[in-house]
Structure formats: C-alpha cells, structure tokens
C-alpha positions as CSV (number, residue, x, y, z in Angstrom):
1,X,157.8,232.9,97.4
2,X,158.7,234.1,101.2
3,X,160.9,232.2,102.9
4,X,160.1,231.0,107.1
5,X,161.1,232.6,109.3
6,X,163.4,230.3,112.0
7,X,161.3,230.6,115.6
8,X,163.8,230.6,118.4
9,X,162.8,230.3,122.1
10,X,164.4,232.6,124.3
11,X,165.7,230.7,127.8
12,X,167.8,232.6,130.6
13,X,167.8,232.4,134.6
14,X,166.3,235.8,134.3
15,X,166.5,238.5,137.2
16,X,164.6,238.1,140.4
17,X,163.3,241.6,139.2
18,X,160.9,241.7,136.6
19,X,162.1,245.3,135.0
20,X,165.5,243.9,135.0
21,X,164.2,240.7,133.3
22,X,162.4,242.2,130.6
23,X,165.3,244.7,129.4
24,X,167.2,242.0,129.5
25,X,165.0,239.4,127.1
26,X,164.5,242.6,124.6
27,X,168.3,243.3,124.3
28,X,168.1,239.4,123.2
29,X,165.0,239.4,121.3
30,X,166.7,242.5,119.3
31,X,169.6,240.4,118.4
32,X,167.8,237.6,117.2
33,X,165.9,239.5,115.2
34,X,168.8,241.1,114.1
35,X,170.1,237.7,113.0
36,X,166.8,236.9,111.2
37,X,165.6,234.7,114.0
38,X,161.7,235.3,115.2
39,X,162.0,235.2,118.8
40,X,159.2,233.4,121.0
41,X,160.3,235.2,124.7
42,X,157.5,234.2,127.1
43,X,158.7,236.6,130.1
44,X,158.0,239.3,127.1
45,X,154.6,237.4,125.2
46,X,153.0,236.7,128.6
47,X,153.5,240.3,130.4
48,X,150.8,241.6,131.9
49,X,148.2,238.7,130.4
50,X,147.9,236.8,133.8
51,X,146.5,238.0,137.1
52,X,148.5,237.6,140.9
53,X,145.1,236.5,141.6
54,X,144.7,233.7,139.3
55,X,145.5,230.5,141.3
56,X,146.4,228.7,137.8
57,X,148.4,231.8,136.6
58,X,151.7,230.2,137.1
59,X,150.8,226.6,135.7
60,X,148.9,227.8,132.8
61,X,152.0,230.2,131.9
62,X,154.5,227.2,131.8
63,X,152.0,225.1,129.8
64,X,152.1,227.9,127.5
65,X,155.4,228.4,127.5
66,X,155.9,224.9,127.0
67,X,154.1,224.7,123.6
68,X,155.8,227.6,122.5
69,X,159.5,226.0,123.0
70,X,158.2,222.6,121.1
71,X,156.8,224.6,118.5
72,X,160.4,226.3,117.9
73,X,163.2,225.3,115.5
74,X,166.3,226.8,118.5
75,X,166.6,226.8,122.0
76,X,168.3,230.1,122.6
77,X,170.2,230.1,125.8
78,X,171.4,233.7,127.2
79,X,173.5,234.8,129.6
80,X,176.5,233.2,131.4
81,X,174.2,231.3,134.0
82,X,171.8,228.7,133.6
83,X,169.2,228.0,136.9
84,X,166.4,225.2,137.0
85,X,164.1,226.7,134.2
86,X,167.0,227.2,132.0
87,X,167.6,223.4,132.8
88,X,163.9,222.2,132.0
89,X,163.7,224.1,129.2
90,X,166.9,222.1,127.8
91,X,165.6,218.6,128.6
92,X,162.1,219.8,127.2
93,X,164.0,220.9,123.3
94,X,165.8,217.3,123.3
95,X,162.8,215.2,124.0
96,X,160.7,217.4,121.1
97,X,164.1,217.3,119.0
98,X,164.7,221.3,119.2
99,X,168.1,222.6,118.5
100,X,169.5,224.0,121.9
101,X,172.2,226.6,121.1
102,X,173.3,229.9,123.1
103,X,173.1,233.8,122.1
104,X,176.8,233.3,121.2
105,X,176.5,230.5,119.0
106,X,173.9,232.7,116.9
107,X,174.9,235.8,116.7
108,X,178.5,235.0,116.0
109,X,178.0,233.9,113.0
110,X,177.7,235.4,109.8
C-alpha cells in the first residue's frame, strides 16, 4: 500500500529576474522534496508554457496557479520577505482551509 505524498505550494516575493527566481524556487523545491513534501512551484511548472504575446498569459497563469494552491495540503512560504502575491496566496490557503507554514517550519523538523 503507498502512502500520499503531502503536495505543498511553493509561495515567495520572488526576484524581479526570472534566472534569479527560478534558482531560487529549485533550492526550495529540493528541500521539500528532501523533507518528503511534493512541491507544486508555478514560476518552475509554468516556464516557458505561456507566450509574451498571449494577452491572457498572465490571467490564465494565476487561474492556474490558483487551482494548484487549493489543491495543496501546505502553503510553503520562502524567504524572509513576503510582497502582494505572497499575501494573496495566504488569504487564498485560509479561505480553501490549506495549511500556510514557512520553509523553516518544514524543514526544521525531523
């Protein structure tokens, strides 16, 4: 019998520059996984899928993104800052009744 896997939606005010970003979300990713989490990272699931020249691009995305969060057991916040998205993403895992931690709070446990 396998046992589920705990899907944890990865939230930060991530850099302005999208390399920066996406190091940064796979140095988190990798340390959820390392904890046994499965991490759902849309700046990392959505790269590359939707065109500059797609008018919807940016609405779609956050729909998407969206279903992903309510369809995880953990908000993981990372990083010491939290901006706007960080924020929405919080009142978005209260109203759907997901667990909002941080990176700290589930990696520092054993």
């Amino acid at each position: 019998m396998s046992r589920t896997i705990p899907r944890a939606y990865v939230t930060a005010a991530w850099s302005k520059n999208p390399v920066a970003a996406r190091d940064e979300a796979k140095k988190y990713c990798s340390e959820l996984v390392k904890e046994g989490y499965l991490p759902l990272c849309p700046i990392l699931a959505f790269d590359g899928i939707f065109s500059d020249e797609d008018t919807d691009a940016h609405k779609r995305r956050k729909e998407m993104s969206e279903d992903l969060l309510r369809r995880a057991r953990f908000l993981v916040i990372c990083g010491g800052k939290q901006n706007e998205d960080v924020k929405d993403d919080i009142a978005i895992a209260k109203k759907a009744k997901v667990i909002v931690t941080t990176i700290n709070g589930v990696i520092g446990y054993d």
